[in-house]
N, CA, C and O of each residue as an XYZ file, in Angstrom:
560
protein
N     128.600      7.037    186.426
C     128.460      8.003    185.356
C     129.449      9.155    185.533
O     130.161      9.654    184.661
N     129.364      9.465    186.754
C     130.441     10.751    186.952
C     131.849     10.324    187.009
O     132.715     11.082    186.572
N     132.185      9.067    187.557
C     133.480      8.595    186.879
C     133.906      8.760    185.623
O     134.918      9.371    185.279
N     132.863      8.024    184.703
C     133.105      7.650    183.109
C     133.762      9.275    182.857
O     134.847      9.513    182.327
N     132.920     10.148    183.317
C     133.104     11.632    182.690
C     134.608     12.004    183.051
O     135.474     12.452    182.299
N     134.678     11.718    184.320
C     136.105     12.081    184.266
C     137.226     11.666    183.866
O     138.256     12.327    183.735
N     137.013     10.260    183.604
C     137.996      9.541    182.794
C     138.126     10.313    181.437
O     139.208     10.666    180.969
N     136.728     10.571    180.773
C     136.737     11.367    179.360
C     137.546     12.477    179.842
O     138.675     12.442    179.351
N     137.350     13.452    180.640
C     137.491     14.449    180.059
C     139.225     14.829    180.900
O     139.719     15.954    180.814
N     139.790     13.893    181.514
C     141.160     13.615    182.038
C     142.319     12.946    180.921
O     143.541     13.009    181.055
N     141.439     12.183    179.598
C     142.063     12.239    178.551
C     142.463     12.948    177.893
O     143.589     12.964    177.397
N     141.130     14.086    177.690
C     141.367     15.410    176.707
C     142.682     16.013    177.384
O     143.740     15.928    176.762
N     142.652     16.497    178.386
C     143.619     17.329    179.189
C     145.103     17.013    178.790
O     145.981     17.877    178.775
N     145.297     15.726    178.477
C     146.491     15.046    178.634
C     146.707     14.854    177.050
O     147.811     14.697    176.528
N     145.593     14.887    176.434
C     145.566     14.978    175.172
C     145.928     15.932    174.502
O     146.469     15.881    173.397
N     145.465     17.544    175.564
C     145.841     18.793    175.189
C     147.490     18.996    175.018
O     148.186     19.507    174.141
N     147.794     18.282    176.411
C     149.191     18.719    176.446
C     150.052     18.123    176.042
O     151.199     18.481    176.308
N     149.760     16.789    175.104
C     150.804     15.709    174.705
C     150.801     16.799    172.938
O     151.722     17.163    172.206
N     149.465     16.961    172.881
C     149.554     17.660    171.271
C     149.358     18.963    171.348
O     148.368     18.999    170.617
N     149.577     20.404    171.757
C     148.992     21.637    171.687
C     148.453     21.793    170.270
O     147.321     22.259    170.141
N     149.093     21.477    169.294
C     148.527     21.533    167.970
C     147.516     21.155    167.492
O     146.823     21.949    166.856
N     147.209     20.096    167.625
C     146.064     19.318    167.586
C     144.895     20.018    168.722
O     143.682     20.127    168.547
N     145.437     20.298    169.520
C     144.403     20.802    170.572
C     143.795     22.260    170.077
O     142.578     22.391    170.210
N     144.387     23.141    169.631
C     144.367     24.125    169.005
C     143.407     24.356    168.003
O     142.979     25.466    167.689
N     142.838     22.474    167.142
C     142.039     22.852    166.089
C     142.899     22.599    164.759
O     142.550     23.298    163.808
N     144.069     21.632    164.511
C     144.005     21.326    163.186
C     145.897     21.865    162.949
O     146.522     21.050    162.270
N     146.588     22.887    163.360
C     147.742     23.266    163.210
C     148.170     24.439    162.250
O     147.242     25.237    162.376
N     148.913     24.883    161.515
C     149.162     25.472    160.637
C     147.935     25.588    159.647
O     147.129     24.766    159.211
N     148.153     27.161    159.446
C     146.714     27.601    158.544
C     148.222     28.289    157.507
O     149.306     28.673    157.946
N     147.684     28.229    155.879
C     148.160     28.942    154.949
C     148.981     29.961    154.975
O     150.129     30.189    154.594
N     147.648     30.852    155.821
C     147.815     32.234    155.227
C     148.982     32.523    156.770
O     149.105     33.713    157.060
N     149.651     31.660    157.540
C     150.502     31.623    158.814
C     151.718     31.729    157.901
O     152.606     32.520    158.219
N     151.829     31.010    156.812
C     153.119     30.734    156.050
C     153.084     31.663    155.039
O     154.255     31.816    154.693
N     152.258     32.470    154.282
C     152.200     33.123    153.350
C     153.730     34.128    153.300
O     154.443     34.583    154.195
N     153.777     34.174    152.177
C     155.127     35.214    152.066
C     156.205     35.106    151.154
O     155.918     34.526    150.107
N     157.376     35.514    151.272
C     158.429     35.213    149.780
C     159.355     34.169    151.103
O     159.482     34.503    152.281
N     159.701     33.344    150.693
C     160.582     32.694    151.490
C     161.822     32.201    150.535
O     161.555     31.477    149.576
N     163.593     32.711    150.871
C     164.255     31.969    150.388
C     164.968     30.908    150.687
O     165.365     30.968    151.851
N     165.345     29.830    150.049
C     165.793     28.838    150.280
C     166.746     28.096    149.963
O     167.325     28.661    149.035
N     167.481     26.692    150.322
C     168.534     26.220    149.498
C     168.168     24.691    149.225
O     167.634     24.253    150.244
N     168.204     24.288    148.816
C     168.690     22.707    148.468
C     169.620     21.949    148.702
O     170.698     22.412    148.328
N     169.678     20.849    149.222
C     170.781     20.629    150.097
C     170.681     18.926    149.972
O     169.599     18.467    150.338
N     171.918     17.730    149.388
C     171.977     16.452    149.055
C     173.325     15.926    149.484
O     174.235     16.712    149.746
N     173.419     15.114    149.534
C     174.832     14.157    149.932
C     174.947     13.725    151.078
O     173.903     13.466    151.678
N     176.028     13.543    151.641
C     176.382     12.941    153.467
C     176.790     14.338    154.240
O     176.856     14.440    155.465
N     177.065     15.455    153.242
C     177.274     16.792    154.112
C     176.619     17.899    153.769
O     176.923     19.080    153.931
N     175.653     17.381    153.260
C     174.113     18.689    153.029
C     174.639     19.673    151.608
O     173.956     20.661    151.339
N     175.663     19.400    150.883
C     176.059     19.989    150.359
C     174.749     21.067    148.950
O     174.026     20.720    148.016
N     175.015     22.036    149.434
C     173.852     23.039    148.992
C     173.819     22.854    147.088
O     174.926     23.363    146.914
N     173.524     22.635    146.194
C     173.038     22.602    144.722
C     171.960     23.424    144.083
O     171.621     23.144    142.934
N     171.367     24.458    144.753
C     170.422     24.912    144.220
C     170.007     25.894    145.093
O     169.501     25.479    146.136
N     170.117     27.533    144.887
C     168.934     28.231    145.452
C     167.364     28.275    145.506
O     167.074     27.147    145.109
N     166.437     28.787    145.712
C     165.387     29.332    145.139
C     164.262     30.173    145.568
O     164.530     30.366    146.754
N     163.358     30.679    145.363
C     162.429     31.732    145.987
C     161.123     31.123    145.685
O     160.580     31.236    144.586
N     160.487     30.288    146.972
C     159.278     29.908    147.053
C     157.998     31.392    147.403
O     158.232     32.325    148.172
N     157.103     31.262    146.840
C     156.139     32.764    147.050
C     154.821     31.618    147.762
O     154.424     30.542    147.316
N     154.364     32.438    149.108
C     153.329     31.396    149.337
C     152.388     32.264    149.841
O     152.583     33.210    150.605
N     151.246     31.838    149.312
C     149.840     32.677    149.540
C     149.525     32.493    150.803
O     150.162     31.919    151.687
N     148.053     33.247    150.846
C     147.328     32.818    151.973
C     146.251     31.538    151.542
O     145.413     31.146    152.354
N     146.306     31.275    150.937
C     145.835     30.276    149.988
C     146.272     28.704    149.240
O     147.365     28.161    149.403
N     144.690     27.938    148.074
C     146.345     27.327    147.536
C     146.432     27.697    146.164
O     146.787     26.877    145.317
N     145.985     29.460    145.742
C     146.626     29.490    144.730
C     147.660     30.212    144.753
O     148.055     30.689    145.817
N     148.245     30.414    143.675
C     149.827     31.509    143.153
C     150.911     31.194    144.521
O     151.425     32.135    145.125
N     151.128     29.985    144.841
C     151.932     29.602    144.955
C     152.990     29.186    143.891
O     152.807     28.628    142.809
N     154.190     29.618    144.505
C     155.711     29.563    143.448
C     156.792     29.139    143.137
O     157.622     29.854    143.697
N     157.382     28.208    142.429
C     158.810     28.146    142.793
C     160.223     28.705    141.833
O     160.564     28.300    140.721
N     160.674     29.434    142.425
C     161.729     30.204    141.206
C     162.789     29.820    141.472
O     163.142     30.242    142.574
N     163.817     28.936    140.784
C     165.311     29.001    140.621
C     166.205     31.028    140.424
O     165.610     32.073    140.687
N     167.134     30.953    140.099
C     167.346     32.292    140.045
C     167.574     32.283    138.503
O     167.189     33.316    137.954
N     168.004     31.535    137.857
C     167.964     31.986    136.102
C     166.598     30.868    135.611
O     166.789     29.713    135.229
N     165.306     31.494    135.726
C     164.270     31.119    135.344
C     163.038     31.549    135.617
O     162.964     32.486    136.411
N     161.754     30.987    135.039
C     160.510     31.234    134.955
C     160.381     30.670    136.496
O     161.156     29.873    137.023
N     158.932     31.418    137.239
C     158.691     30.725    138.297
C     157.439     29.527    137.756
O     156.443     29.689    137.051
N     158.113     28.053    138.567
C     156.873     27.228    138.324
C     155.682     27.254    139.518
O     155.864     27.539    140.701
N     154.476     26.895    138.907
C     153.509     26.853    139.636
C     153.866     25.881    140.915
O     154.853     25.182    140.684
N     153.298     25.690    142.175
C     153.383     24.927    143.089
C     151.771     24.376    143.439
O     150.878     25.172    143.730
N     151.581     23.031    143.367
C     150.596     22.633    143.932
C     150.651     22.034    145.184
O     151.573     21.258    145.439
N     149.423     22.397    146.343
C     149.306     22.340    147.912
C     148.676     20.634    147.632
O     147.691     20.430    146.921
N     149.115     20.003    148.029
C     149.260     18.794    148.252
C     148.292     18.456    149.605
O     147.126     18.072    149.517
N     148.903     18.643    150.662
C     148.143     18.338    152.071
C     148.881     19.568    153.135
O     149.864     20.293    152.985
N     148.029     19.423    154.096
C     148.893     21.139    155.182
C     147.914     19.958    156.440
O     146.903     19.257    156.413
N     148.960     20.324    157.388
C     148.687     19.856    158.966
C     149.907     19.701    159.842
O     151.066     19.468    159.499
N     149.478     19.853    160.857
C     150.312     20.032    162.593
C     151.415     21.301    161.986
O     150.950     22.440    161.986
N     152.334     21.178    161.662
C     153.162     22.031    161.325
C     153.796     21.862    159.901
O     155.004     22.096    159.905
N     153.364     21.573    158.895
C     153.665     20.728    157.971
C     152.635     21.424    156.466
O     151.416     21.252    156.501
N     153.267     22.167    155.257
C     153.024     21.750    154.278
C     153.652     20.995    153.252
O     154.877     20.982    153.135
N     152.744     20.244    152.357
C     153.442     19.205    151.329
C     153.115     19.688    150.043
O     152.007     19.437    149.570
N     154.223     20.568    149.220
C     153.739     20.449    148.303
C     154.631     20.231    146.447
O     155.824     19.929    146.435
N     154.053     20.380    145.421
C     154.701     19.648    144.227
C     154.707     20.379    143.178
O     153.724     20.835    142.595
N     155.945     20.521    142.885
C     156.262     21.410    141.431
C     156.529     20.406    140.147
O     156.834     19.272    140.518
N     156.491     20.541    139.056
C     156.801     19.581    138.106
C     155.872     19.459    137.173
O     154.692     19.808    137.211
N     156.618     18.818    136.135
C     157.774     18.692    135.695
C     158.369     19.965    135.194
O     157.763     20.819    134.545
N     160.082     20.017    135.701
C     160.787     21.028    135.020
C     162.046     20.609    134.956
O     162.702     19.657    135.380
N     162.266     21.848    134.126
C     164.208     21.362    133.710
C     165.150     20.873    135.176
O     165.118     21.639    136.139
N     165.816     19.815    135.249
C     166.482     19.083    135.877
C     167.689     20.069    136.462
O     168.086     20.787    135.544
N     168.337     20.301    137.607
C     169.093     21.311    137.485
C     170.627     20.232    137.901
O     171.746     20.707    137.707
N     170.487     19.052    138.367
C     171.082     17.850    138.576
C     171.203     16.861    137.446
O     171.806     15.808    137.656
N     170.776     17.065    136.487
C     169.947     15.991    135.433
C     170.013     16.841    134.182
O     168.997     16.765    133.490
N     170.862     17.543    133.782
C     170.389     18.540    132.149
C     169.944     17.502    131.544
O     170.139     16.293    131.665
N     169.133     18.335    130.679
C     168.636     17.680    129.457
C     167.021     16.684    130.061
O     166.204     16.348    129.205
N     166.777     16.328    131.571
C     165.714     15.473    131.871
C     164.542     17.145    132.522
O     164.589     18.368    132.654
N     163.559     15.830    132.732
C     162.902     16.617    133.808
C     162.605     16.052    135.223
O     162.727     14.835    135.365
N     162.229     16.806    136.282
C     161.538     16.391    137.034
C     160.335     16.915    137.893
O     159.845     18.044    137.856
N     159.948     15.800    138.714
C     158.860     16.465    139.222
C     159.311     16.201    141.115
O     160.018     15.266    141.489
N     158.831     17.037    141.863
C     159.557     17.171    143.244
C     158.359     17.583    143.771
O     157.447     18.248    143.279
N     158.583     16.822    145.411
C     157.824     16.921    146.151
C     158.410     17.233    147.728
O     159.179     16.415    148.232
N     157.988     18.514    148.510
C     158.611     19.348    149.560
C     157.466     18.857    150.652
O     156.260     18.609    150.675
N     158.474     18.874    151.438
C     157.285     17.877    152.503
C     158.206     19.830    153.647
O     159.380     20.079    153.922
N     157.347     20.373    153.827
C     158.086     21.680    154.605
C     157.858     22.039    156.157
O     156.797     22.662    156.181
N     158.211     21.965    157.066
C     158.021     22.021    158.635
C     158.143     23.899    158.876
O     159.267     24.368    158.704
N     157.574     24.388    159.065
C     157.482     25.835    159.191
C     157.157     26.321    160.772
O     156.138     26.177    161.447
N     158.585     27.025    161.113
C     158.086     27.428    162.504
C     158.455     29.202    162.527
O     159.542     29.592    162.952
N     157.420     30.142    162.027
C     158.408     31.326    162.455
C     157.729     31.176    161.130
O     156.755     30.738    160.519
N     159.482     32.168    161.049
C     160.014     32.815    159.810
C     161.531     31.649    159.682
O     162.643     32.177    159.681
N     161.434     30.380    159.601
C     162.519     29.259    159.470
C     161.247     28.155    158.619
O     160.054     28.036    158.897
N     161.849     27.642    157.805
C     161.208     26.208    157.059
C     162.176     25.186    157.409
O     163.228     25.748    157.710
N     162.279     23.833    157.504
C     163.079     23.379    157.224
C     162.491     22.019    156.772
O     161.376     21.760    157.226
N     163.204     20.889    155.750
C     162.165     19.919    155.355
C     163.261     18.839    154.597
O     164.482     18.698    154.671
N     162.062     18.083    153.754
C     162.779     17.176    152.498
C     162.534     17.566    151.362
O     162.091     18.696    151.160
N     162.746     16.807    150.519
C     162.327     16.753    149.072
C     162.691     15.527    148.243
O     163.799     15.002    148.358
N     161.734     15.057    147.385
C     162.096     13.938    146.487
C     161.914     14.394    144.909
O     160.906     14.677    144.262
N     163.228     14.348    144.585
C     162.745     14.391    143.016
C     162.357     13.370    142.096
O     163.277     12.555    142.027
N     161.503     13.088    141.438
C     161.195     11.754    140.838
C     161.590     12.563    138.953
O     161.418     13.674    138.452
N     162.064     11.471    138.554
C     162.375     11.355    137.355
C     161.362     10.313    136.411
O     160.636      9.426    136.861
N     161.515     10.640    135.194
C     160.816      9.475    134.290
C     161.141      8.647    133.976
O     160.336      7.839    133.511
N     162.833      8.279    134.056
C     163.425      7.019    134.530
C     162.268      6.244    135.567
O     161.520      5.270    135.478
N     162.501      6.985    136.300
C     161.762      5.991    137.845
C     162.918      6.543    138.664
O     162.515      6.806    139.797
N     164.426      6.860    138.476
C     165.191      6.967    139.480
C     164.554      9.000    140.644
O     164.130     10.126    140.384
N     164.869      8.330    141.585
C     164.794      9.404    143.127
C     165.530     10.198    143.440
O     166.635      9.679    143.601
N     165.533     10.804    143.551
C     166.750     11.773    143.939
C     166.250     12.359    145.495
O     165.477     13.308    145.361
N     166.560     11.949    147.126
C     166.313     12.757    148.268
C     167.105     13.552    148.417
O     168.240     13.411    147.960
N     166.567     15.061    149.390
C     167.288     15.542    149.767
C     167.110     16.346    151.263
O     166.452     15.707    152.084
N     167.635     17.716    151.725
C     167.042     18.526    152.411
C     166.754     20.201    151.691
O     167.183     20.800    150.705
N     165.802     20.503    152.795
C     165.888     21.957    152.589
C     165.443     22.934    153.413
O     164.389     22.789    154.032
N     166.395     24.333    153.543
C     166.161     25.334    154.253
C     165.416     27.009    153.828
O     165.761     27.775    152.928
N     164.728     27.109    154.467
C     164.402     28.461    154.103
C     164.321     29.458    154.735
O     164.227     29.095    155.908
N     164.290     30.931    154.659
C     163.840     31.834    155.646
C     162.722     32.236    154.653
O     162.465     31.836    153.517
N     161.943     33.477    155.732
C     160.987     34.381    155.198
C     161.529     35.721    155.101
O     162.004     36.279    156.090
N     161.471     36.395    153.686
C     161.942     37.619    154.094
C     161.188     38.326    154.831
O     160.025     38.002    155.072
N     161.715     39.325    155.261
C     161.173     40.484    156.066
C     159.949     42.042    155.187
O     159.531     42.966    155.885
């Protein structure tokens, strides 16, 4: 019996230290990321930048934001949040790659600090994808 226990509880330990995050209780909370964060957009074989914008993120999942610089901000919906990681989806809006279409995009975002860094997929009503990257800071 006192073996079994230590086998259990010689897992956790190793468990602690393979994941601190997980050990911690779950990872990134909201209101850790909350703030104006700006960012770029970034596609091709040399990251080549296409797009600014100013994400606003609560402590929450509402009034989250996403603003181009000549436009309305669109709403952002929180998708899923864990280890270091939120996912979330704006759309449909004017195409800034695509005039005349729309799309809808989805930010998969790694947040350490005051640094984001991540993907994004734009889906079209074609069906065609558009991947990319993206960077952000938090302002001060």
């Amino acid at each position: 019996m006192n073996r079994t226990l230590l086998v259990i509880l010689a897992g956790c330990i190793i468990g602690a230290v393979r994941n601190p995050v997980e050990a911690q209780g779950g990872g990134i909370k909201l209101s850790d990321v909350a703030g104006t964060w700006v960012g770029r957009s970034m596609a091709g074989p040399k990251d080549s930048v296409f797009s600014t914008w100013v994400l606003t993120a609560t402590a929450d999942r509402q009034g989250w934001t996403f603003k181009r610089p000549k436009g309305d901000p669109y709403p952002m919906r929180i998708i899923t949040v864990g280890g270091d990681s939120v996912v979330t989806e704006v759309g449909p809006y004017p195409s800034i790659l695509r005039p005349g279409q729309t799309a809808t995009t989805r930010f998969v975002g790694h947040y350490h600090g005051s640094k984001m860094t991540g993907t994004f997929e734009a889906h079209y009503p074609s069906g065609d994808v558009v991947k990319g990257k993206v960077a952000a800071t938090r302002k001060k």
